[in-house]
C-alpha positions as CSV (number, residue, x, y, z in Angstrom):
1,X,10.7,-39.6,-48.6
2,X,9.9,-42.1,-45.6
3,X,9.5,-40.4,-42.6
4,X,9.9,-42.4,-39.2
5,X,6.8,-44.0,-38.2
6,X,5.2,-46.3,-35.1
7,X,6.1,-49.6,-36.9
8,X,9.6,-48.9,-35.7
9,X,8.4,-47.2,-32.2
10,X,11.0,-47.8,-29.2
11,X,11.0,-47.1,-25.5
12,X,14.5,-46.5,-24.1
13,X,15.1,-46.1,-20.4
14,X,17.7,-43.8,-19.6
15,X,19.5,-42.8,-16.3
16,X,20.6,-39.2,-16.4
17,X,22.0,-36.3,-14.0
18,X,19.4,-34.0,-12.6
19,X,20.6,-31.4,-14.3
20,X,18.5,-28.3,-15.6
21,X,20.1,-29.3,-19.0
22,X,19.2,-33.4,-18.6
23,X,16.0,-32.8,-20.7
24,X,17.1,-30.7,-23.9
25,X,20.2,-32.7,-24.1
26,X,18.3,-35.9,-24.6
27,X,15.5,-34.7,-26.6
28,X,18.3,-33.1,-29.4
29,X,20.2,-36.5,-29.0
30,X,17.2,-37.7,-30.9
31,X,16.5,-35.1,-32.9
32,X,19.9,-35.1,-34.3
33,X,19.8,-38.8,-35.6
34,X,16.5,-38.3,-37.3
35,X,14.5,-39.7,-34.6
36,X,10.7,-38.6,-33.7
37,X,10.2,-38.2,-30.3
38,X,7.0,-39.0,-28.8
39,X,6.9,-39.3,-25.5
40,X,9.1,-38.3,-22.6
41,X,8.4,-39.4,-19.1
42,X,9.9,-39.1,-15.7
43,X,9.7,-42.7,-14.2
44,X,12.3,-42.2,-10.8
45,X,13.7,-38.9,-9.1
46,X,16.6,-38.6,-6.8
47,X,19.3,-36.0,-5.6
48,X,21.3,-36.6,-8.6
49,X,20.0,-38.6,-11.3
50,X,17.0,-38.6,-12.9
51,X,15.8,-42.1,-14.6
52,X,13.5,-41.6,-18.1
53,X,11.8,-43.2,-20.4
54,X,12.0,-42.1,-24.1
55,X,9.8,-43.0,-26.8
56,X,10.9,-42.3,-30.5
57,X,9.9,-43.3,-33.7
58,X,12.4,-44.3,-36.3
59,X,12.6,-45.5,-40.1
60,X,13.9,-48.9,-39.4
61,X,16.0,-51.1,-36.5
62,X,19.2,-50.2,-37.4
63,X,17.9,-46.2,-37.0
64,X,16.4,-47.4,-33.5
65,X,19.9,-48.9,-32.5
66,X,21.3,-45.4,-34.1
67,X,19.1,-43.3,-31.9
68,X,20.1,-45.6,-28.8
69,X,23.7,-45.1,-29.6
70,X,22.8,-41.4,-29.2
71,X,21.4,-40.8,-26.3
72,X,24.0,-43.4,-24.8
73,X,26.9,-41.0,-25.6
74,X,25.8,-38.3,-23.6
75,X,28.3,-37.3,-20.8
76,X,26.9,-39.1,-17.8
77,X,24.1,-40.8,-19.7
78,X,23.4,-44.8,-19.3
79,X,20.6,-46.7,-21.3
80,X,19.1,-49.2,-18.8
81,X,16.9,-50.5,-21.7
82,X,15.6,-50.5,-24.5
83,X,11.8,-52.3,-25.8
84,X,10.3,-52.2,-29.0
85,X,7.0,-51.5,-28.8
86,X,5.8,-53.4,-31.7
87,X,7.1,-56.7,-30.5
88,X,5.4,-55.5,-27.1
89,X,2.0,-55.2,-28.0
90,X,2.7,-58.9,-29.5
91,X,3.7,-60.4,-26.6
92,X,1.1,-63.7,-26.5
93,X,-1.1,-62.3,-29.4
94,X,-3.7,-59.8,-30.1
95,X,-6.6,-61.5,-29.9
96,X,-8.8,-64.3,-27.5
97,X,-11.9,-66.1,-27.0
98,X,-14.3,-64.8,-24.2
99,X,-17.5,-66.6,-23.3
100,X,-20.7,-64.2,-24.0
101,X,-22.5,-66.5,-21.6
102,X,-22.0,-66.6,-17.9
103,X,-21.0,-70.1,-16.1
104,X,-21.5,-69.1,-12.6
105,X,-23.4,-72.6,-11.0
106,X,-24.6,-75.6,-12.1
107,X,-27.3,-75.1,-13.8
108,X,-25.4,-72.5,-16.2
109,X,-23.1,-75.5,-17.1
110,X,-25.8,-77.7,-17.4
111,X,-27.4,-75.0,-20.4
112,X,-24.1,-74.3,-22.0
113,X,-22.7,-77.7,-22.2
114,X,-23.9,-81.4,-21.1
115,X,-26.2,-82.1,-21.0
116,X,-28.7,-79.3,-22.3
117,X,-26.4,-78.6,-25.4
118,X,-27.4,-81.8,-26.5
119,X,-30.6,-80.6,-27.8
120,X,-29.0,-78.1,-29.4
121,X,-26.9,-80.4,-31.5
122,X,-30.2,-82.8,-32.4
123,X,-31.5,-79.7,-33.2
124,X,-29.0,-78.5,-35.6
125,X,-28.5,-82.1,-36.9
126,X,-32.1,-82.1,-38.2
127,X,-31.8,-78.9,-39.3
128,X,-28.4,-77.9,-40.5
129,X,-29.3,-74.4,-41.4
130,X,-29.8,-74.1,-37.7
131,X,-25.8,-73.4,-37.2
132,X,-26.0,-70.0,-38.5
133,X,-28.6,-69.2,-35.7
134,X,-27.5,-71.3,-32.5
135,X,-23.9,-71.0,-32.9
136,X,-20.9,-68.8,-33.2
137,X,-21.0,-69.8,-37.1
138,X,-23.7,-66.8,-37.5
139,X,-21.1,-64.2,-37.0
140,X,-17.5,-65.8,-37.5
141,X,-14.6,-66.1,-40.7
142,X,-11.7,-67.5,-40.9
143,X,-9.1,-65.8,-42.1
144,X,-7.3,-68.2,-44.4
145,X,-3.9,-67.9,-45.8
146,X,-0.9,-70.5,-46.7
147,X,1.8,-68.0,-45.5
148,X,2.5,-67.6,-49.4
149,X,2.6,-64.0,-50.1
150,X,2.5,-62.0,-46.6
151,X,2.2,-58.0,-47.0
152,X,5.5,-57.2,-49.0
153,X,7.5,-59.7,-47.4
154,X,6.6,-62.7,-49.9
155,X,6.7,-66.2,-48.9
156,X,7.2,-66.7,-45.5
157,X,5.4,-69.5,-44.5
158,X,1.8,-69.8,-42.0
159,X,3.3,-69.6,-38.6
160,X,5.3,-66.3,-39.3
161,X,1.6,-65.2,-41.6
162,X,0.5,-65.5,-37.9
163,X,0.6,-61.9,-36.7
164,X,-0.7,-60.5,-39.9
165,X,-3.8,-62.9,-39.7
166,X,-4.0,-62.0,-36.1
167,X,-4.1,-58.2,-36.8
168,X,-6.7,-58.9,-39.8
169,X,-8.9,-60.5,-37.3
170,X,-8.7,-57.8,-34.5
171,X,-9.6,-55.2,-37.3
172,X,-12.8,-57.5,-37.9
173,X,-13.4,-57.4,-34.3
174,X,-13.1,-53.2,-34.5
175,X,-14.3,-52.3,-37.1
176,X,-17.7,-54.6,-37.5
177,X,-17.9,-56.3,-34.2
178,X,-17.0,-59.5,-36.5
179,X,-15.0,-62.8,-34.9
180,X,-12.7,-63.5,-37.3
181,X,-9.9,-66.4,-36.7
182,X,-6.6,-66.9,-38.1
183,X,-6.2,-70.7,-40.0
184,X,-2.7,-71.0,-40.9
185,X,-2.2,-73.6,-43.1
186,X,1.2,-75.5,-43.2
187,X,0.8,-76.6,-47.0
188,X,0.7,-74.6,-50.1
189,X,-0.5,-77.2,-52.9
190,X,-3.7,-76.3,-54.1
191,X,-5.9,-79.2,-53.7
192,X,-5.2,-79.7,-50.3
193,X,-5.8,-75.8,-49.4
194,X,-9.2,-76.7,-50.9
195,X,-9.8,-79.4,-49.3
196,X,-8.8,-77.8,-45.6
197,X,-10.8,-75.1,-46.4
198,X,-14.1,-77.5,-47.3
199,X,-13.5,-79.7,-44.4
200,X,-13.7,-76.7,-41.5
201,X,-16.2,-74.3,-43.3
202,X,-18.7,-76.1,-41.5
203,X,-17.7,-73.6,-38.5
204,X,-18.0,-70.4,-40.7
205,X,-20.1,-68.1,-42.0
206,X,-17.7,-67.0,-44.3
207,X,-14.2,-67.2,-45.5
208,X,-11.6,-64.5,-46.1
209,X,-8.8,-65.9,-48.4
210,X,-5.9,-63.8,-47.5
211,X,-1.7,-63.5,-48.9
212,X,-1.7,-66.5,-50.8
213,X,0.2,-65.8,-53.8
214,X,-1.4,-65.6,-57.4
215,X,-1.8,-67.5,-59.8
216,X,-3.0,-70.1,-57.0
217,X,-5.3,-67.6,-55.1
218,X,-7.4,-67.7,-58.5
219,X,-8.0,-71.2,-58.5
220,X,-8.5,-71.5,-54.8
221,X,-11.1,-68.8,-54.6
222,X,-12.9,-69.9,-58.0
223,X,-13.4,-73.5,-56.7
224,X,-14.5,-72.8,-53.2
225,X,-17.2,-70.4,-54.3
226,X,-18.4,-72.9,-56.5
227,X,-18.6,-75.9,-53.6
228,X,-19.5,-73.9,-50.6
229,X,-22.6,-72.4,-49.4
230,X,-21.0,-69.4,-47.9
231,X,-19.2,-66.4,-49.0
232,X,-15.6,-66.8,-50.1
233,X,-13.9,-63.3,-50.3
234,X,-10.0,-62.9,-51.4
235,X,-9.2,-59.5,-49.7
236,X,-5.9,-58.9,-51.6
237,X,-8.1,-58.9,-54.7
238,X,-11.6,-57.8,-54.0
239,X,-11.0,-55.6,-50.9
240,X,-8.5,-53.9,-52.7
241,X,-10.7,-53.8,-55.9
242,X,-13.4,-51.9,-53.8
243,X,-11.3,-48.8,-52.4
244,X,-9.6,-48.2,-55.4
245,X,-13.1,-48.1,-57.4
246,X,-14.5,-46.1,-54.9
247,X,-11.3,-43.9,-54.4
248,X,-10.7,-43.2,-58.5
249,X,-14.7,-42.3,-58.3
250,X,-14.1,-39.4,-56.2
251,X,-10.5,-38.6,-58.0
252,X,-12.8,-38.0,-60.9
253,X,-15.3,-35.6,-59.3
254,X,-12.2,-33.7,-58.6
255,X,-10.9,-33.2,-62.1
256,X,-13.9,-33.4,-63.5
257,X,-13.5,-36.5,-65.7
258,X,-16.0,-39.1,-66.5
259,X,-14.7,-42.5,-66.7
260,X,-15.7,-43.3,-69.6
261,X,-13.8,-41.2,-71.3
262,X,-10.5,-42.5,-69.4
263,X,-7.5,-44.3,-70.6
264,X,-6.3,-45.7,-67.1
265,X,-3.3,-47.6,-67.0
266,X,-2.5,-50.6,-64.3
267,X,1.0,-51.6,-63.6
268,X,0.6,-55.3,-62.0
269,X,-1.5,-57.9,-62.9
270,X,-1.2,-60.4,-59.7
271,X,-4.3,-60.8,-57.5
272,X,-4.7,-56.9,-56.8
273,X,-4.3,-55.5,-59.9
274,X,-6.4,-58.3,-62.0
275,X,-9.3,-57.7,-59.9
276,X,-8.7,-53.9,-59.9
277,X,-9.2,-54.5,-63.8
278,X,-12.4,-56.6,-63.5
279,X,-13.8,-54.5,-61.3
280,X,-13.1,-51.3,-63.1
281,X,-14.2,-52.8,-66.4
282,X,-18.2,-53.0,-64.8
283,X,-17.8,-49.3,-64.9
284,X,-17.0,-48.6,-68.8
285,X,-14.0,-47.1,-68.8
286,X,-12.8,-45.5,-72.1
287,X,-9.4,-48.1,-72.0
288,X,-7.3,-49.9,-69.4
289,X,-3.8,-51.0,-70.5
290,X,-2.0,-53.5,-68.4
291,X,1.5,-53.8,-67.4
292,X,3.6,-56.1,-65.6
293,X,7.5,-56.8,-64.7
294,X,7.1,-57.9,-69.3
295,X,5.8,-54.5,-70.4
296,X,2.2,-53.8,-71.6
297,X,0.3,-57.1,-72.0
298,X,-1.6,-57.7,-75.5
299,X,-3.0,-61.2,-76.8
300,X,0.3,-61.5,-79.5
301,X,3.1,-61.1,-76.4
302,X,2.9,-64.5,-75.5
303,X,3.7,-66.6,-72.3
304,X,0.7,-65.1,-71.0
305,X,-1.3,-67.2,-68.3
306,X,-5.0,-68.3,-68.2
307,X,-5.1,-64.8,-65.8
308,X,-3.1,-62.5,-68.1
309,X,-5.1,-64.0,-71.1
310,X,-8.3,-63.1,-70.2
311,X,-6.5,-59.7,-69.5
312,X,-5.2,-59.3,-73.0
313,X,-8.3,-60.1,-74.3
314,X,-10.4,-57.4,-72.0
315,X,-8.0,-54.8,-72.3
316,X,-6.1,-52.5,-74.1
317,X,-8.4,-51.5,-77.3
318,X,-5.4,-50.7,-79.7
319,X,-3.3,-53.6,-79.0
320,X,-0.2,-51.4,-77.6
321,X,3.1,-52.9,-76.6
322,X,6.2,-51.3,-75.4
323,X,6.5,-50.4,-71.5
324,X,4.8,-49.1,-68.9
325,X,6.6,-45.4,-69.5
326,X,4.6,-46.1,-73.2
327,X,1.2,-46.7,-71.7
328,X,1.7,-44.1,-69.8
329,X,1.4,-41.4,-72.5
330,X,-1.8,-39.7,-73.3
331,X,-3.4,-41.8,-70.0
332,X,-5.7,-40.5,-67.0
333,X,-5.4,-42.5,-65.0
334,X,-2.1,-44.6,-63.0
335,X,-3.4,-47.4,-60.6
336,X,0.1,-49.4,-59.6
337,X,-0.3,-52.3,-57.2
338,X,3.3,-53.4,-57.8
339,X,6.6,-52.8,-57.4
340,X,8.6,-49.5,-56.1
341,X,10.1,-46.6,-58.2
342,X,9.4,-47.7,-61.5
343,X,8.8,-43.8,-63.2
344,X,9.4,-40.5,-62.1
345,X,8.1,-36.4,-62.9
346,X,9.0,-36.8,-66.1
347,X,6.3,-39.9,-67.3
348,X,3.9,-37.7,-65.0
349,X,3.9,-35.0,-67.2
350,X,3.4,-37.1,-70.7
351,X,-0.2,-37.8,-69.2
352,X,-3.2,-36.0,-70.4
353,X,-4.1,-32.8,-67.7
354,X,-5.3,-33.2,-63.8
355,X,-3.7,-37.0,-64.2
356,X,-4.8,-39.3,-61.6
357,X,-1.7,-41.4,-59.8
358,X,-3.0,-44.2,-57.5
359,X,1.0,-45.4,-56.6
360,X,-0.2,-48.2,-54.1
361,X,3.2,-50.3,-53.7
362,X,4.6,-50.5,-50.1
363,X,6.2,-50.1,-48.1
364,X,7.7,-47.7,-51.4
365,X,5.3,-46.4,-53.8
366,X,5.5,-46.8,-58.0
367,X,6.9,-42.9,-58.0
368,X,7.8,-40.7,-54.7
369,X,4.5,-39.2,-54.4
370,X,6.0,-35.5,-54.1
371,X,7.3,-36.5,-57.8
372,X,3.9,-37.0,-58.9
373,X,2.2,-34.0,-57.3
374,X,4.1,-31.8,-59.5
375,X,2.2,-32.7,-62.7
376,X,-0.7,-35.1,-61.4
377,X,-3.8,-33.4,-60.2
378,X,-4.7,-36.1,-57.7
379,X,-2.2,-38.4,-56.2
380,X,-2.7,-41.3,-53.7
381,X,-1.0,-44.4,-51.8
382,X,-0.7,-47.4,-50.0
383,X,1.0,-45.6,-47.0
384,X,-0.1,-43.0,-44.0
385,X,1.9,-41.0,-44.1
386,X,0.4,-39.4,-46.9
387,X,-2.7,-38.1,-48.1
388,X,-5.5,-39.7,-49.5
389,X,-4.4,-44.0,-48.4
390,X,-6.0,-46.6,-50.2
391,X,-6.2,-49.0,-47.6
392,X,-8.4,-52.2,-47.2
393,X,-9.9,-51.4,-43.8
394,X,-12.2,-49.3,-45.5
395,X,-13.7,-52.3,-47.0
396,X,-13.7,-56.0,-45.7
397,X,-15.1,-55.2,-42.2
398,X,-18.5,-53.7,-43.5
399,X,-18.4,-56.5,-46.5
400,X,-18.9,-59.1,-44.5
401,X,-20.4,-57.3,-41.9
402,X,-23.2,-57.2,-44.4
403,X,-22.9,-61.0,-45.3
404,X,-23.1,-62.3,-42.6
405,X,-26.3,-60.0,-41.6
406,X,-28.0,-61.0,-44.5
407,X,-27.1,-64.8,-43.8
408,X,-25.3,-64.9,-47.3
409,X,-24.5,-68.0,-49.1
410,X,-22.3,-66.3,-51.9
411,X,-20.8,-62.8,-53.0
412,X,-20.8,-61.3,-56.7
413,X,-19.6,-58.2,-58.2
414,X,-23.3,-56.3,-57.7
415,X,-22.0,-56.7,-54.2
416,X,-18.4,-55.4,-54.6
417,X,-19.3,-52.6,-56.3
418,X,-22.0,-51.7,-53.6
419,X,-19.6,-51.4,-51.4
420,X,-17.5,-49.4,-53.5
421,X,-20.2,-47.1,-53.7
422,X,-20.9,-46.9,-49.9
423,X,-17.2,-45.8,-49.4
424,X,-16.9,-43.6,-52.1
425,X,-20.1,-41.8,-50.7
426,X,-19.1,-41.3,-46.9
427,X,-16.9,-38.3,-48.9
428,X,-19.6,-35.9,-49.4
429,X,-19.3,-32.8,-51.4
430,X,-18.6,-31.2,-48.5
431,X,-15.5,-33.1,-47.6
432,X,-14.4,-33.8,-50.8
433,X,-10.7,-32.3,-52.4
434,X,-7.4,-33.9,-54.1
435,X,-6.3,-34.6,-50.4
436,X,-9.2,-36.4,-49.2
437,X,-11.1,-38.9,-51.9
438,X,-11.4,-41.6,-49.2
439,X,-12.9,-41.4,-45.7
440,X,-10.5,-42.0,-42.8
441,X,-10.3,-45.9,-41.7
442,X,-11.4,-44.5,-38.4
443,X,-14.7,-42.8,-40.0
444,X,-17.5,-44.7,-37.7
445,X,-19.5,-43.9,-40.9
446,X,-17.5,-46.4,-43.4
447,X,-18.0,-49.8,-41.5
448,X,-22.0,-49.7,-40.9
449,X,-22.9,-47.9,-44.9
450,X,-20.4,-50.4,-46.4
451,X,-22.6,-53.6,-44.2
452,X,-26.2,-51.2,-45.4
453,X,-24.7,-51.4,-49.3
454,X,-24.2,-54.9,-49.1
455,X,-27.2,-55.8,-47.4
456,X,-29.4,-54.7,-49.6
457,X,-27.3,-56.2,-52.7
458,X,-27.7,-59.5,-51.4
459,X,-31.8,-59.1,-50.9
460,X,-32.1,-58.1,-54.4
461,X,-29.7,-60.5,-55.6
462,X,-32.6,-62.7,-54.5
463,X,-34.9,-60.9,-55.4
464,X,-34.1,-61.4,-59.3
């Protein structure tokens, strides 16, 4: 099922003879080890060598060394060298500061810092509310984590969380014109993550809690909403939350289902899948049953914690147990948001008719998404290289490019599901089919309706 992809892009430089043959030899070197190739380019000429460079992609780093190996073994062949072009574009991070004000003489220094910035602090001291206006605050979040559960690789710590908090920031920055900051933080005890997080939100407009492992995340999001004055969003929940709501709302259209008369089934109840369930549960379904690595979760199952409790109690009308396979009979709906190859064709097709699969794992889904397309009417993923993605880009850009427009001091569920909605509507009738229930991440449309949405949540959420 995986099929070579740029994650695992490499350049190899290659001197060859200048032969008519040179080119079609190399190219089915690559070919013949699986690779992808995606660029070819002439870099030197002479009388009787040619030098190259060769881009491929491939399906991991020992299929890059695999595909070097290759083209090395050609008669006459030699690789000069080889770069991966993920570590490249790494090379002293993605992101920097860059002054929006010009400091070309004197006088500009003499605005921008001492000693005309001092008014600008008395001002702000006298009036604190002042920061959102006068300084970066107005239009920057940090993008918090403690390293604890990074993308599928788990806990590896803040300084390796780096990149990934660096890329999350440059989306901002992309997507919604939003300067977001990495703050890796080298502890993962809960009070003191709170405490962090208190002391330096006097610099934000908002926070964006990201891969810090449940059940902590809960705690850590609950408590800062409840002691700041700005918006604290946990994207592995909430931004995930969003474009699956929006994304099943479409699915639905196509099969012609209303949700309340679903039975949807969730396999995973960490920080995604609990605040898929929340979320889903302000739209009425018919039933959601919950499943994690224990089997379906009821109230009488036991060693359930304060999360999985108030999922017990919320869900699953009947009281099932059993497995996931069990909850899958007779249901709608599949969202998974945890672990790979759990069920195949065969629990596919013990759902009702024009079953909807959401198999979100990565970088490997819940079920090999050609295995579901051969009973389910709609299938999506986490991945894209397939139809339909459910990915988060879609949503925290416009979120709190709306917050921070509005000058926020909180986020609800009103909001979420605004946003939901925005997304979910970029697919008009027009666009919409069982391949394409969410707008590209690169729709210019998504970023700007999902800020609109959430604007206007926030002015009636003071208006009431």
């Amino acid at each position: 099922m995986p099929v070579p992809g740029p994650g695992y892009s490499i350049t190899v430089r290659v001197e060859a003879p200048a032969s008519s043959t040179a080119a079609g030899d190399l190219t089915t070197a690559v070919g013949r080890v699986g690779g992808v190739l995606t660029a070819f380019d002439v870099v030197e000429s002479h009388a009787d060598t040619i030098v190259i460079d060769i881009s491929a992609n491939a399906l991991s780093e020992n299929h890059a060394q695999d595909i070097t190996a290759a083209l090395d073994s050609l008669p006459g062949v030699r690789v000069r060298k080889v770069s991966d072009r993920t570590f490249l574009i790494h090379l002293g991070g993605k992101i920097e500061v860059s002054p929006k004000v010009a400091l070309r003489n004197r006088d500009d220094l003499s605005r921008a810092y001492t000693p005309g910035v001092a008014r600008v602090c008395q001002a702000i001291a006298a009036n604190p509310e002042d920061a959102r206006r006068l300084t970066i605050k107005r239009n920057t979040v940090a993008v918090l984590t403690d390293g604890s559960a990074v993308l599928g690789l788990g806990n590896i710590g803040p300084a390796a969380a780096l990149p990934v908090m660096e890329g999350k920031a440059a989306l901002f920055k992309k997507f919604a014109d939003v300067d977001a900051w990495p703050v890796c933080l080298d502890t993962q005890d809960t009070e003191e993550i709170i405490m962090i997080a208190k002391a330096l939100a006097p610099v934000y407009a908002g926070i964006n809690l990201e891969d810090i492992a449940a059940p902590r995340c809960f705690e850590i999001e609950k408590r800062l909403r409840e002691q700041l004055d700005i918006p604290v969003f946990h994207d592995d929940q909430h931004g995930t939350a969003i474009v699956v709501v929006a994304a099943l709302r479409n699915a639905l259209r196509v099969v012609g289902k209303n949700i309340e008369d679903c039975k949807i089934v969730v396999s995973g109840v960490g920080a995604a899948g609990s605040a898929i369930i929340r979320l889903l549960l302000r739209k009425n379904p018919g039933d959601i049953v919950a499943a994690d690595i224990d089997g379906i979760v009821y109230p009488d199952r036991g060693n359930l914690d304060d999360n999985l409790t108030w999922i017990a109690e919320h869900t699953n009308k009947d009281r099932k147990s059993g497995t996931l396979h069990d909850a899958l009979v007779g249901a709608d709906v599949f969202i998974g948001v945890s672990a790979p190859n759990l069920f195949g064709a065969e629990q596919v097709a013990t759902m009702n008719d024009d079953a909807v699969v959401f198999a979100l794992a990565n970088p490997d889904p819940e079920i090999d998404p050609l295995e579901a397309q051969k009973h389910a009417a709609v299938v999506a993923t986490g991945r894209s290289d397939f139809p339909n993605q459910i990915n988060n880009v879609l949503a925290f850009p416009g979120v709190f490019r709306g917050l921070l427009d509005a000058a926020a001091h909180n986020i609800d569920d009103n909001m979420l599901l605004a946003a939901s909605d925005a997304i979910a509507d970029v697919v008009d009738n027009g666009k919409l089919n069982a391949s394409f229930i969410v707008p590209s991440v690169f729709d210019s449309a998504v970023a700007p309706a999902v800020a609109e949405a959430v604007r206007n949540a926030v002015r009636a959420e003071r208006a009431s």
